[in-house]
N, C-alpha and C positions, 0 to 999 in steps of 0.2 A: 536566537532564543533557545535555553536547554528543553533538551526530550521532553522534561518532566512537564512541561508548559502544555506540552501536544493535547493532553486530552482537556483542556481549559479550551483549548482556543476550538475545539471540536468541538465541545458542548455550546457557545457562541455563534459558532456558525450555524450549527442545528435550530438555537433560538430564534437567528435571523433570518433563514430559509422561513422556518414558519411564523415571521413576522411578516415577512416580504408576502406569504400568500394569505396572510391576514388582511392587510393592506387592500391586497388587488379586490377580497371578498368585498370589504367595504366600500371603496371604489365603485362597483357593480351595484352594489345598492344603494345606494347615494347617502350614507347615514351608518351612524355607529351606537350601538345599544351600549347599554353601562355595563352588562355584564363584558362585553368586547373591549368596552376600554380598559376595566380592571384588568385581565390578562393585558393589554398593552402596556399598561401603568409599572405592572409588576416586571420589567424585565428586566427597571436596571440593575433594581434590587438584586435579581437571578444573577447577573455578570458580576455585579459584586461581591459578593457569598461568594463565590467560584474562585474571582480572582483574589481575594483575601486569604481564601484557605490555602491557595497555589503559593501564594508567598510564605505565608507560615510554613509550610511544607518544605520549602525551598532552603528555608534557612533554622530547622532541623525541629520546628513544633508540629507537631500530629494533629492539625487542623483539618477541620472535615466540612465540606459547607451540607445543608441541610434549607432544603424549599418549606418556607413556613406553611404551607399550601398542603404539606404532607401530614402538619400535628398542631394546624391552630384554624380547630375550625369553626364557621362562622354560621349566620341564617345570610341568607340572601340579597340583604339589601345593599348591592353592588354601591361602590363609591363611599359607604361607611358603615360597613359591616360589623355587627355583634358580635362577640366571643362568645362560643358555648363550654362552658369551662370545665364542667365535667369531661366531657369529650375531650378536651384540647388536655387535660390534665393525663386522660388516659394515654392518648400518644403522645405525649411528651416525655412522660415514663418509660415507657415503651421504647423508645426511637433513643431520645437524648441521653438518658443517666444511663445507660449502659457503655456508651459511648466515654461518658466521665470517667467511669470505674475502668475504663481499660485506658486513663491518662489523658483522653483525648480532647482536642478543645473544638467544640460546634461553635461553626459558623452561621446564624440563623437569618436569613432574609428579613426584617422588619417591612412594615407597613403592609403587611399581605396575608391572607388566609385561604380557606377553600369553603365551600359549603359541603353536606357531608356526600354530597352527589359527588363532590372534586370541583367544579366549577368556582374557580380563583376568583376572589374578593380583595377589596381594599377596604383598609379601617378607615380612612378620612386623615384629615390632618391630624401634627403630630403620633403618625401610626406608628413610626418606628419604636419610639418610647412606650406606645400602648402596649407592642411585641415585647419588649423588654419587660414591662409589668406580668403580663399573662405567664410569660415563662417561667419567672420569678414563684409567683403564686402557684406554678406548676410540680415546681420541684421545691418546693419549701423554700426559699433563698433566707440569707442572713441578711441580704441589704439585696436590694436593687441598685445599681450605680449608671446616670444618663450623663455619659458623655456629651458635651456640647461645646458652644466657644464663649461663652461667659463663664465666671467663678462662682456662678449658683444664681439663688434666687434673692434679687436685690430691693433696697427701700424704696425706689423706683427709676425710670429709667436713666441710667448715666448721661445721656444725650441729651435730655432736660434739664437733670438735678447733677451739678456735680460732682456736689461732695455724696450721693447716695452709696450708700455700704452695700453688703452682701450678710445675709441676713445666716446667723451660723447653723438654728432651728428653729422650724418652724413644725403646724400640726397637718393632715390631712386638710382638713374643711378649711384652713389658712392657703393653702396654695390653691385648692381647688377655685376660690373665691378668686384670688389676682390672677389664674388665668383666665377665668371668665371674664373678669374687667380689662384686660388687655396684656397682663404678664404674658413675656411668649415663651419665655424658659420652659413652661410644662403645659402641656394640652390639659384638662379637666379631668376628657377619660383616663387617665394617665395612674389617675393613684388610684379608679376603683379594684380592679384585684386585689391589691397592695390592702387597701383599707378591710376587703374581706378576712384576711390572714392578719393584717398588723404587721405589715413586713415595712421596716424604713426604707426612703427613696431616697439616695444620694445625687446631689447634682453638683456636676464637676467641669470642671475647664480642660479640653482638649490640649489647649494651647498654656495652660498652668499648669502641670498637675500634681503639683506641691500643694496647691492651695486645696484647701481641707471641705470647701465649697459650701453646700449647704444641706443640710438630712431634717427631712422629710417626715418624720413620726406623727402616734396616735394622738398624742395630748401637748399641750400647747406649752412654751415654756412659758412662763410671767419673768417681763424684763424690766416691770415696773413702768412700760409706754402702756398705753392703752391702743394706740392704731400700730401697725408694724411696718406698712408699706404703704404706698399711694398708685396708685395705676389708672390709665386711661385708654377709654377707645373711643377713639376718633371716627370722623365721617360717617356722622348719623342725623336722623331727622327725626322731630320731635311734633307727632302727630298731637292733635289735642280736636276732640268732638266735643260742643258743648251750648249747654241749652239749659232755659229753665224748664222746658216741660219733660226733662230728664229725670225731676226730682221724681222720688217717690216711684217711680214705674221699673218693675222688676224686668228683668230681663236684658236691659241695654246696652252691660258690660261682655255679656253673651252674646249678643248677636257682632256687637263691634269686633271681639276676636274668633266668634266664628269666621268674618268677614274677612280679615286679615287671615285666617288661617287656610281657608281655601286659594289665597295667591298664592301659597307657600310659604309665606313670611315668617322669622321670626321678629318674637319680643323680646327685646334684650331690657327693659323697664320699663313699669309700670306708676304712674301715680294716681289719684282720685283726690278732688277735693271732698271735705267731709259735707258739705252742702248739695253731694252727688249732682251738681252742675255742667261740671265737667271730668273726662277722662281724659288723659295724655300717656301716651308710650312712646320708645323710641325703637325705630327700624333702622337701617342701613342705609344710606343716604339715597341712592340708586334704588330705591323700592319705595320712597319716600309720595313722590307725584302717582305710582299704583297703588297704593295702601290708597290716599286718599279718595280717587277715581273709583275704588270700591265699595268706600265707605258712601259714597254718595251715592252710590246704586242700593244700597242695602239700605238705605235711610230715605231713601227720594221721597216716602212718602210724608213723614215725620220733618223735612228741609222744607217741602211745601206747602204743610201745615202749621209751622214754625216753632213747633215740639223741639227742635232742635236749630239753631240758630245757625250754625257752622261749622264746617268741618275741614281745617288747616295745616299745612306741613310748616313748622321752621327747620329751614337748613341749615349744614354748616354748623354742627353743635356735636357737641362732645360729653362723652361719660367721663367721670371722674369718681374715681370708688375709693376710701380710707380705709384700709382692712386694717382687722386685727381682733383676736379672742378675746383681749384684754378690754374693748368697748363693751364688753356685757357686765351693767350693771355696774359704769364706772360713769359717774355724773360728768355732764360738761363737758363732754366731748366734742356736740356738736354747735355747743359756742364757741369752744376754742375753732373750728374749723370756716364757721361764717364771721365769727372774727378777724379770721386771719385774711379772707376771702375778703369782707368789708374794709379793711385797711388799705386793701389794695383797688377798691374800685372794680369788684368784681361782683356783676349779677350774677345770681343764681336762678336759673330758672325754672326746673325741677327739683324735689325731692326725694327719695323714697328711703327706705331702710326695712330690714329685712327683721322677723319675728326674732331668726337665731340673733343678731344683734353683732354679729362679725362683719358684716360692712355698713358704712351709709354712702350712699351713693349722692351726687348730685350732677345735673346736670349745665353748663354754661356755653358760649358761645364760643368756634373753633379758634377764635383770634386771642382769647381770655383762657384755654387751655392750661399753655406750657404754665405762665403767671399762677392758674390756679394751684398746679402743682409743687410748686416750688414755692408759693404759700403755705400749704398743708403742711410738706415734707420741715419745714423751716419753724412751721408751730409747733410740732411734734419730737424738734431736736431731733429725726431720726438718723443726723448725718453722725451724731456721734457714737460713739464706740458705746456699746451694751454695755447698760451698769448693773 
């Protein structure tokens, strides 16, 4: 291996000395805190950065790696850390665009920050693209562009549907919507910087990169569809508390997600019959039998006075979201969708829909899934080419 390598494989060894008595620390204690794991987390990221800019270097680009830990800093909450953007804007000016103006190309760590002590964070899932945005919003960017191994953000999953396309634009509140419902192309937090500034987010194919993929902007195009994609998350349970002496009595919806909120749970849906009877949400499959085991602690008195009848998990069930900006204010949307669902011999057993009106969500059971999907995508012609 050439000289030029040596201070690469230096800085490696030095990570892994103080990983190795990182290790033995925790060892000794029987237990590892989140802030310890974040520094753990963050190191392949460090080897990478290091060894990417060695190669650029190698083969005659001025690349320079750069520890996101030094100019994207965070608050504290180790394992999915905040951006403070003022802060992270000032060192990034500072550190990065001078670097640019003298030709040079930073190599930046993703998924990683510091708190302003220095104490190394992680953003959570899809961090590295959230690094990508922040940066972006740092130094004004023309685009954001996330590399990935798809050709953008699609009408829904290929492995389900298979004539689903790749969607050419879309708006902010459109992709934030299908990764929430289970898009995995883009994490959520992914376009807030981006949406502060108005800066597009390009998403492109690693493995294409001819294909022009999919961008990301402020305002929605109209394609004459009214849903645009269809997306689903799987492996969740479908809690439902419900009673007649529910009616009328304030407070109930309260205390049920206070209950749920002290597991740590989230709500990933909500429904309410309008007879306030019953409430249903849906959690994570694996949280399904605690949610409920709480709920019957927080209600024991109300279950044995019969104010409340019963408190149930269905398992085994699935979100199914139809997004699109083009659903607000366009009738018959969601006949065409329980139509298509009914043709096929499909329950629905939740509903909800959202005030802004960019998704309706339903829920059905995990074996009725893919079917539902490929119902929706199939009522909505989404397979064909944009007219």
């Amino acid at each position: 291996m050439g000289a030029g390598y040596h201070p690469v494989l230096d800085f490696i060894d030095r990570e892994l000395e103080s990983f190795s008595n990182l290790c033995a620390a925790i060892t000794v204690l029987g237990e590892v805190t989140p802030r310890a794991m974040d520094l753990i987390s963050s190191l392949g990221e460090r080897f990478s950065a290091h060894l990417v800019a060695a190669v650029l270097q190698a083969n005659g680009t001025p690349g320079e790696a750069i520890m996101a830990d030094e100019i994207v800093v965070t608050d504290d909450t180790f394992g999915a850390a905040n951006p403070q953007l003022d802060l992270t804007t000032e060192r990034v000016r500072a550190r990065v665009i001078p670097l640019l103006e003298r030709g040079g190309v930073p190599v930046v760590t993703g998924f990683m920050g510091a708190t302003p002590e220095g104490y190394v964070t992680t953003l959570g899932r899809g961090g590295s693209d959230y690094t990508a945005a922040i940066l972006g919003y740092a130094v004004d960017a023309d685009e954001v562009w996330i590399w990935t191994d798809v050709d953008g953000v699609m009408t829904a999953d290929p492995r389900i549907v298979p004539d689903a396309r790749t969607l050419r634009r879309i708006s902010y509140t459109e992709a934030a919507e299908m990764a929430y419902f289970g898009a995995k192309v883009l994490h959520p937090k992914t376009v807030r910087p981006a949406v502060e500034k108005g800066i597009p987010i390009r998403i492109v194919n690693t493995f294409n990169p001819d294909h022009p993929g999919t961008l990301i902007v402020k305002d929605s195009v109209r394609d004459g569809r009214a849903v645009k994609a269809v997306t689903m998350i799987p492996r969740l349970a479908l809690i439902t508390v419900e009673g007649r002496g529910m009616l009328g009595v304030p407070g109930v919806a309260a205390r049920v997600f206070e209950a749920v909120a002290h597991e740590g749970v989230s709500v990933l849906m909500i429904s309410q019959s309008s007879s306030e009877q019953s409430i249903c949400f849906l959690v994570e499959e694996n949280a399904g039998e605690r949610v409920v085991h709480a709920l019957e602690q927080a209600f024991a008195k109300e279950l044995e006075q019969g104010h409340i009848d019963r408190i149930w998990a269905e398992h085994n069930v699935v979100i199914i979201a139809a997004v699109g900006a083009g659903m607000r204010h366009t009738p018959g949307v969601a006949a065409t969708i329980f139509g298509a669902l009914g043709e096929r011999r499909i329950n629905v057993l939740s509903i909800a829909q959202g005030s802004s009106e960019y998704n309706l969500s339903l829920v059905v059971s995990d074996q009725d899934a893919h079917e539902a999907v490929r119902a929706i995508h199939a009522a909505f012609q989404l397979g064909d080419p944009a007219r």
